[in-house]
N, C-alpha and C positions, 0 to 999 in steps of 0.2 A: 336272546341276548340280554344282560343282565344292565339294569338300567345305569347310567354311567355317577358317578359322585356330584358331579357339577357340570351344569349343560346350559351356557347361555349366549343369548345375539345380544349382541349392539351395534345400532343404529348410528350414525355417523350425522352429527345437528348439519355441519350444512350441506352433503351429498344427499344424504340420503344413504347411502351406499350401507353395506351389511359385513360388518365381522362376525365372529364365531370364536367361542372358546369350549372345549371339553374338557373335561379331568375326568378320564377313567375310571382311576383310583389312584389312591399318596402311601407310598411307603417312606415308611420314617416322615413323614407329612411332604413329604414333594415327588413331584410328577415332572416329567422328560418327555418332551415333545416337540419339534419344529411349529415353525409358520409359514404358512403359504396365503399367496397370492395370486388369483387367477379368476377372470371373467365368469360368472357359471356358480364360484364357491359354495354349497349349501351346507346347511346345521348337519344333515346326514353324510354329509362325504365326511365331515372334521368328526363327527360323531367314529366313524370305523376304523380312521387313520388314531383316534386315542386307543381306539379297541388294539390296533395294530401296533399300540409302542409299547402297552401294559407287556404282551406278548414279545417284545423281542427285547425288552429288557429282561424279563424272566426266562427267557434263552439262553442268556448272556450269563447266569449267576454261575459263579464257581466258588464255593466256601474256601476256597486257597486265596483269592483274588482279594485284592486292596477294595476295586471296586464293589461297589454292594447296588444292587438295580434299584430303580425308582421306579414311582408307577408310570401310566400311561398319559399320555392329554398331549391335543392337539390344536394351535390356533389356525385360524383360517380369514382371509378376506374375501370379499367378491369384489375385486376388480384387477381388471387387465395392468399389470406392471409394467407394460408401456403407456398409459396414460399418463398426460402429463402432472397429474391430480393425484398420480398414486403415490407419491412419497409423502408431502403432506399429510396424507388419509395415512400411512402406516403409519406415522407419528400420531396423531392422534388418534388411534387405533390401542397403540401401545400405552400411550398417555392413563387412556379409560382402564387397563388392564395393568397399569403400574401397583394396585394393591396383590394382584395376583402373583405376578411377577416377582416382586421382593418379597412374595410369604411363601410361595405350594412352585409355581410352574419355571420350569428350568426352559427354555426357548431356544433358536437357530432358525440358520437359513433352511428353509424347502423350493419346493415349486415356487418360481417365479422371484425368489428374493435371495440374494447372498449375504455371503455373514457383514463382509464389509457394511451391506446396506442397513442389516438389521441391527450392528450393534453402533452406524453414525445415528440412526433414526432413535436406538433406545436411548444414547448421550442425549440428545434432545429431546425427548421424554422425562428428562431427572431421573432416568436411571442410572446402578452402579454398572449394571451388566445384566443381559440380558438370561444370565445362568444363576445368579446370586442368592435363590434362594436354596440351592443347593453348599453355599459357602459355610452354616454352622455344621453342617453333617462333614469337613473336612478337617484331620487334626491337625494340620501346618496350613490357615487358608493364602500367606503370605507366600510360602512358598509354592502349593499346588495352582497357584493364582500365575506366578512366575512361570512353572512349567509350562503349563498352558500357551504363555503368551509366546514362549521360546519356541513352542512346538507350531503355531503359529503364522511364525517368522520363518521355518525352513521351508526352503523349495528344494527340489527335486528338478534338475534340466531345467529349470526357469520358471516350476511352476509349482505354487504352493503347498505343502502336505496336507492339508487340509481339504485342496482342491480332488488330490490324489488317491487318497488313503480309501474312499468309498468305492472307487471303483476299482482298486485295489481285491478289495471283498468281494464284489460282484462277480469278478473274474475269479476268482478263486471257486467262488461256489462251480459256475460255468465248467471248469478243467477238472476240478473234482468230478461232477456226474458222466465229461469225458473219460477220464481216466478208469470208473469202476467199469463202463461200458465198453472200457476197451480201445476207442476211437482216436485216433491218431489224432495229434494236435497240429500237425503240417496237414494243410490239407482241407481242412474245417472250415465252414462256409459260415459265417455271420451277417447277418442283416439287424440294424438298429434302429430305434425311433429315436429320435433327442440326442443333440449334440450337447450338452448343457456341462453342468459339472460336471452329473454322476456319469452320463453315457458319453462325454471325449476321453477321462480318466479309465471308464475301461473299455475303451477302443485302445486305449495306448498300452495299456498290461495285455489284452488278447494277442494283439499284433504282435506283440515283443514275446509273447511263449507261442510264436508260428502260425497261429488261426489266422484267417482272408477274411476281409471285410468286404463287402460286397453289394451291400447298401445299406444307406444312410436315409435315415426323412425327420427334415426340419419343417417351417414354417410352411416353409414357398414350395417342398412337393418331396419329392425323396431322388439321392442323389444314385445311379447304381453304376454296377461294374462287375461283372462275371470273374476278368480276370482278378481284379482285389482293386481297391481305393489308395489312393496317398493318403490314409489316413491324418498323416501329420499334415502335408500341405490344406486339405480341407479342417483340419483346427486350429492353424495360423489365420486364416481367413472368416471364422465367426465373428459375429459382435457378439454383445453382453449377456446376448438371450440366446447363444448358439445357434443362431442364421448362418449358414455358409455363404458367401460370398462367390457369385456363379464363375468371376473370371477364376477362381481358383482351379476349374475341370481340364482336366487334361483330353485329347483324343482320347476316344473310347469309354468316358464317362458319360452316363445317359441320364438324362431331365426327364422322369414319370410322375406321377398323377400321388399327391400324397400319400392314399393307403397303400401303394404297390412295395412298400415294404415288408407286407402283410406277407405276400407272396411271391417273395424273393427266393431264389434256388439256393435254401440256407439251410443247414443242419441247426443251428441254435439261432433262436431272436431274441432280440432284447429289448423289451420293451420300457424307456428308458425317460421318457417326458411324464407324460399325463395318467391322470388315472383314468378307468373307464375306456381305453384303446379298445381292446378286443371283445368284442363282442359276441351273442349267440348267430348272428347273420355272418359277417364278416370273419369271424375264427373259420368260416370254408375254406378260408382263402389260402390259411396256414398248411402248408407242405413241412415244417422245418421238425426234426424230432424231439427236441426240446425247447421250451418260452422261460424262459430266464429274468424274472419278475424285478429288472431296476427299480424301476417307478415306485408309488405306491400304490398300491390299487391299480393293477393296468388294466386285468383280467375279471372279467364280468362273474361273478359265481355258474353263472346258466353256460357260461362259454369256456367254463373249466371243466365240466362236466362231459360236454361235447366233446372236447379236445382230446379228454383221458376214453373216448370210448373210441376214437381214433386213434390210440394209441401214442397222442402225444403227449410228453408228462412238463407240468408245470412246476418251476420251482418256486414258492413265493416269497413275498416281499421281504414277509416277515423275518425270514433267513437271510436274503438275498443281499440286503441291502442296508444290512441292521450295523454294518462294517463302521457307518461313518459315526453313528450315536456311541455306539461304544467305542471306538477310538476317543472321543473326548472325556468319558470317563475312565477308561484306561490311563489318558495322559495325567488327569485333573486330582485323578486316584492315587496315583504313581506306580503303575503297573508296566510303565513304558515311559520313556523321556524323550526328552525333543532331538527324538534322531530318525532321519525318515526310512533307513534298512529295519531298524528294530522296528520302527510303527508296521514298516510291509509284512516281517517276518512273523511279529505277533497278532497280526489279522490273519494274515496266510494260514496259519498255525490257529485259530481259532476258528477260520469260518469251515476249511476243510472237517475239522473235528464235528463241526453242529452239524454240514450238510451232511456227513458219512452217517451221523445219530439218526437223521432225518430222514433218509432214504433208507439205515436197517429198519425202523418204528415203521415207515409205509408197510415195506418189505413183509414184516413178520405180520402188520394186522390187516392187509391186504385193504389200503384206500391210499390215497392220495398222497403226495408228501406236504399239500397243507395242513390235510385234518391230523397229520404224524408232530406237524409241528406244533400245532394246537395244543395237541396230545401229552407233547411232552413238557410245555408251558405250564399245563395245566398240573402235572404231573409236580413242579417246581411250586407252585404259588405258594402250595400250604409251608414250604420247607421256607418260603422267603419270609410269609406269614407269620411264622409261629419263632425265627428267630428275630425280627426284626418290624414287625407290624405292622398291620396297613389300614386303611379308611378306604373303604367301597364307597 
C-alpha cells in the first residue's frame, strides 16, 4: 500500500487522549473524508478508511457529472462519544486541525458523531464549515452553499434526507445483487448490526421494497424475530447512539447474546456499526449468502477470504456505502437539488449502475467484488489524474 500524502496524531494537552488525521491524496488540492469518534480509534484504522475514500470517490467519477472526485483522508478520535469529555475534545480536536480544514480536507459526520454535532463543534472551532475547503473549486459557492443547506433541511416522513439518503444506497446495492440472483425480495431474511444512521435508514428502504428483518444488535445484545421486527416501532425507541429501548419488544421478540446476529437465519447481513465486526474466528458463524458492507471496514481481510471459499460473497464498503459522500457532492455540485425523490432516484440509479460494473469486473476476472472494485478505481485514477491533477 502506497504511503499516504499526510499522516499525523495529535495529542490532546489536557486528556491526553489521541486524534488522527490522514490525507490519502488531494485532487485539485482537497481531500473528502468523515470523522469519527470511538473508544479503540488507531493511526491504522484512519490510515485505511483515507485508503477507502481515495477509492470511492474515484468510483463515483462520471466526466458528464458537475461533480468532479476529491481525494481521500480520513479524521479520527480515540474516545467513546458518550463521555462526558468528548464534545469538548472534538472541539479541540477540530480547533488543532482548523489549518487543514480551511486548506486540503472537506470533513462530516462518521462513527460515533453526527453532522449536527460536528458542524456546532466546527462553529466553535472559528470555523466557516466543516466542507469549505472544497468552496473555491465551486463556480456559484453562494448558491451551491444554499443548495446544500435546502437539501439539508428536507425530511422525508419526519426524518431528514441526509439521515436517509445513505441507506438509501446501501439498499440499493443489497436488491441489486438480489435481483441479478434472481431472489425474491418478499421473503428475504436480513439480520443487522447498528441501528445508528446508516443501518435504521436502510432497515426502512429494505422493509418498504418487502425484505423481513429478523434481527437487529445494538449496544445491549441483538434484538431477533424469525417472523420479522417492527422495524419502525424499534426506531421510534433509539437514543442518539441507536440503543433500542427494551419496552419497545413486542411478544415474540427475543433478547440474545450480542454476536448472535452473526448467526441469524438471514440471507443477507449488514453489517452496519463498527469496523472490524467479522472476524476470521467468528465469520463461522455466518450462514447468510450475502454480507452487505454498511460500516466501514466491518470485514477483517482474513474473514473475507474465508467467507468467499464458503461461498458467501461480500459486497464492500467502498461501493456500499459510498451513497451518502456523493450525495453531498451531487447536491453541492448541482447534479441534484434539494428534493428528497430526485436524491433517492439519482442514488438508486447510481449505485445499481456501480454494483452491476462490480459484480460484471468480479465476474469476468474471477476474484472478489472488492478487488473488482479496487480494479476499476484504479482503472479511473489516471483518467481523474491526468485531467484534473493530484498530489500523492
Amino acid at each position: 500500500m502506497a504511503t499516504p500524502l499526510l499522516s499525523l496524531t495529535w495529542t490532546d494537552h489536557l486528556t491526553g487522549r489521541q486524534g488522527f488525521l490522514v490525507v490519502d491524496r488531494l485532487v485539485r488540492g482537497v481531500a473528502s473524508g468523515g470523522l469519527r469518534m470511538r473508544a479503540g480509534c488507531t493511526l491504522d484504522e484512519v490510515t485505511g478508511l483515507a485508503r477507502g475514500m481515495t477509492v470511492k470517490e474515484a468510483l463515483h467519477y462520471d466526466p458528464a457529472s458537475r461533480y468532479v472526485p476529491l481525494g481521500g483522508a480520513k479524521g479520527g478520535i480515540d474516545c467513546d462519544p458518550r463521555d462526558p469529555g468528548a464534545y469538548p475534545l472534538l472541539v479541540r480536536y477540530l480547533r488543532a486541525m482548523r489549518p487543514y480544514i480551511e486548506s486540503c480536507w472537506t470533513t462530516g459526520e462518521d462513527l460515533g458523531l453526527t453532522q449536527d454535532l460536528v458542524d456546532r463543534a466546527a462553529a466553535e472551532a472559528g470555523l466557516v464549515s466543516s466542507i469549505q475547503a472544497v468552496y473555491p473549486l465551486l463556480d456559484d459557492e453562494a448558491e451551491a452553499r444554499r443548495r446544500l443547506r435546502d437539501a439539508f433541511a428536507v425530511e422525508a416522513d419526519g426524518i431528514g434526507l441526509d439521515e436517509l439518503v445513505g441507506g438509501c444506497g446501501v439498499a440499493e446495492a443489497a436488491l441489486t445483487v438480489l435481483d441479478r440472483a434472481g431472489v425474491p425480495r418478499t421473503g428475504t431474511r436480513v439480520a443487522l448490526q447498528g441501528l445508528g444512521t446508516m443501518g435504521g435508514a436502510t432497515t426502512r428502504f429494505l422493509t418498504r421494497a418487502g425484505l423481513t428483518i429478523v434481527a437487529v444488535a445494538d449496544l445491549k445484545g441483538t434484538i431477533a424475530n424469525p417472523a420479522g421486527l417492527d422495524v419502525e416501532a424499534l426506531l421510534a425507541a433509539r437514543d442518539t447512539h441507536g440503543t433500542v429501548d427494551r419496552r419497545a419488544l413486542r411478544p415474540g421478540d427475543r433478547e440474545l447474546p450480542g454476536e448472535d446476529w452473526l448467526s441469524a437465519d438471514a440471507d443477507v447481513l449488514v453489517p452496519a456499526a463498527v469496523s472490524y465486526a467479522v472476524d476470521a474466528v467468528n465469520q463461522e458463524r455466518i450462514t447468510a449468502r450475502w454480507v452487505v458492507e454498511a460500516a466501514n471496514m466491518p470485514v477483517r481481510p482474513e474473514a473475507e477470504l474465508l467467507l468467499a471459499a464458503r461461498g458467501v460473497t461480500v459486497l464492500p464498503d467502498v461501493v456500499v456505502n459510498s451513497g451518502t459522500n456523493a450525495w453531498w457532492w451531487w447536491t453541492l455540485f448541482g447534479d441534484v437539488g434539494a428534493d428528497a425523490e430526485e436524491a433517492f432516484t439519482h442514488t438508486r440509479r447510481a449505485m445499481r449502475t456501480l454494483v452491476e460494473r462490480m459484480l460484471d469486473r468480479a465476474q469476468a476476472d474471477g476474484t472478489t467484488p472488492r478487488a473488482a472494485a479496487h480494479a476499476i478505481a484504479a482503472d479511473r485514477l489516471p483518467l481523474i489524474a491526468e485531467r484534473f491533477g493530484w498530489f500523492r
